[in-house]
C-alpha positions, -999 to +999 in steps of 0.1 A: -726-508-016-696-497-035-704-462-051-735-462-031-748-421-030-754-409-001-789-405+023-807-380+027-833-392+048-830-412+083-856-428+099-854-457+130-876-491+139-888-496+172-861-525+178-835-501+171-844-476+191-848-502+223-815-516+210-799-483+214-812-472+246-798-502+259-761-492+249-739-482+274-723-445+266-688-459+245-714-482+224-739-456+217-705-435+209-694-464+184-728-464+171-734-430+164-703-429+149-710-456+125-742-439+115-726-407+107-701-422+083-729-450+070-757-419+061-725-397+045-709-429+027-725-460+025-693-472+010-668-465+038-647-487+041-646-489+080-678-503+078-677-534+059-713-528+049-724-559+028-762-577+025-773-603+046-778-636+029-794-649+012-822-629+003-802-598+008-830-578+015-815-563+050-776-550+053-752-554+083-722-524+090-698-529+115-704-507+146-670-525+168-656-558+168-688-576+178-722-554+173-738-551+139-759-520+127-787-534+106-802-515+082-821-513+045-820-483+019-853-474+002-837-450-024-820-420-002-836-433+029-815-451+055-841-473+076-825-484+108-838-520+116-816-532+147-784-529+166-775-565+173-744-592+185-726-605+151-738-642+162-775-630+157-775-614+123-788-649+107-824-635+122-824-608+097-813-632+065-847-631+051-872-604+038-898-593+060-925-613+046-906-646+048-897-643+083 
């Protein structure tokens, strides 16, 4: 996402929203940050952001060592998809119709 603009929209999925409220308070503060710095600058370098293969429809960023933000831009909107375990991104490697 490298010179990605920024969002100006944020919206949330259902799994992301159970996902969340299932964080304990220091990985809802991890993820919260990570949103923050993913809607201002897609690009940051903190977050590794990069597509999912191998359609590359979805994107992961880092949230910590082992959880994953998913998400997908529509223009300026930031869709947030999922907050999942690094070993369970493959799940999210194809578009929505082919899964």
């Amino acid at each position: 996402m490298s010179g990605a603009k920024p969002f100006s929209t944020l919206r949330t999925s259902e799994p992301f929203n159970e996902a969340y409220a299932a964080l304990d308070v220091k990985r809802k503060k991890q993820t919260d940050k990570a949103i923050r710095l993913l809607f201002a600058n897609p690009a940051h370098p903190g977050l590794q952001t990069h597509p999912i293969n191998p359609d590359k429809y979805c994107w992961e960023a880092y949230i910590n060592r082992s959880d994953r933000l998913i998400f997908v831009r529509f223009g300026s909107v930031l869709r947030l998809v999922d907050i999942v375990p690094h070993d369970d991104i493959d799940r999210y490697a194809k578009a929505p119709a082919q899964r």
